[in-house]
C-alpha positions in Angstrom: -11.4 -58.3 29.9 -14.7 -55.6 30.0 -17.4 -55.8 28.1 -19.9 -53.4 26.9 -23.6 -53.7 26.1 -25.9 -51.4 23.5 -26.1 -49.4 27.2 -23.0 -47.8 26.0 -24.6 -46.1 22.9 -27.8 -44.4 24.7 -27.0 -40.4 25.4 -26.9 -40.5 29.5 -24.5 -42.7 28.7 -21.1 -40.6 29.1 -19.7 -42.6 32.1 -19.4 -45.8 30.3 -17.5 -44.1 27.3 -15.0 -42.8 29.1 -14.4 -46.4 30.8 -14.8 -47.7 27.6 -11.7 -45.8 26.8 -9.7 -46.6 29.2 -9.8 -50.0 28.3 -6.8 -51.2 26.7 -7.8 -52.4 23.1 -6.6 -56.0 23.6 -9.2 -56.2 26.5 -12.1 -55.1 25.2 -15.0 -57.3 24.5 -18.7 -56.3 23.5 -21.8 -58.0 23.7 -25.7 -58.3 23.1 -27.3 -58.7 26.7 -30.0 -60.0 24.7 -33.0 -59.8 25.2 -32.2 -56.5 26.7 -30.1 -53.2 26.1 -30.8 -52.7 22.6 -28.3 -50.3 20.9 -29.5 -46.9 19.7 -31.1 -46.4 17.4 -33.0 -49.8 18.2 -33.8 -48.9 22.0 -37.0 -50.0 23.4 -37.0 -53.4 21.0 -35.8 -56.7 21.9 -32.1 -57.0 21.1 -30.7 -59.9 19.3 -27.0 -60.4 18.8 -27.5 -59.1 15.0 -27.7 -55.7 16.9 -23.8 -55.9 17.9 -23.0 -54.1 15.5 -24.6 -50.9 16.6 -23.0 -51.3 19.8 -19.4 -51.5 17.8 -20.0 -48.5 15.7 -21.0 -46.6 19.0 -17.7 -48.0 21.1 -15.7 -47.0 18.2 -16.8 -43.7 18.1 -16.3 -43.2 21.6 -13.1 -44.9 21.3 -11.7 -42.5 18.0 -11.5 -45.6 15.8 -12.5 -47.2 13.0 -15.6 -49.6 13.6 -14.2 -52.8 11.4 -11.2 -52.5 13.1 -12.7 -52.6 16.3 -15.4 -55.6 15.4 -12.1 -57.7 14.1 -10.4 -57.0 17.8 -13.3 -57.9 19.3 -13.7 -60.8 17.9 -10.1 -62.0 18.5 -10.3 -60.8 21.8 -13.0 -63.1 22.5 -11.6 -65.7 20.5 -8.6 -65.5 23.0 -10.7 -65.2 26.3 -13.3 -68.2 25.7 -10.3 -70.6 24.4 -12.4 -70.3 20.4 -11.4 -71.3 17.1 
């Protein structure tokens, strides 16, 4: 698994898009790195897993795909890693 941060949403940010594409979709995990990292456009605030979301509409972007989609992978893919219900 690899997981992203609201780091992958900033501007300068162009190397961790592209690795966020080469991850294969059933691998691919995001996450708050609260209190830090805050997703544009909430940079320079303290993050709060709330802000996920951001950070899913900006790895969907990168990715070409649809940002529900991706949160409901997501989730399952974490689901699947940490053993969840």
């Amino acid at each position: 698994y690899c997981s992203f941060a609201g780091n992958v949403t900033y501007g300068s940010a162009d190397a961790l898009r592209e690795a966020a594409r080469a991850v294969p979709g059933d691998r691919l995990l995001v996450e708050t790195d609260s209190p830090y990292l805050s997703p544009k456009p909430l940079r320079g605030r303290r993050n709060e897993p709330a802000n996920v979301v951001h950070t899913v509409a900006g790895l969907a972007a990168a990715r070409g795909e649809d940002a529900a989609e991706l949160g409901e992978r997501t989730a399952a893919n974490a689901r699947a890693a940490f053993g969840l219900q």
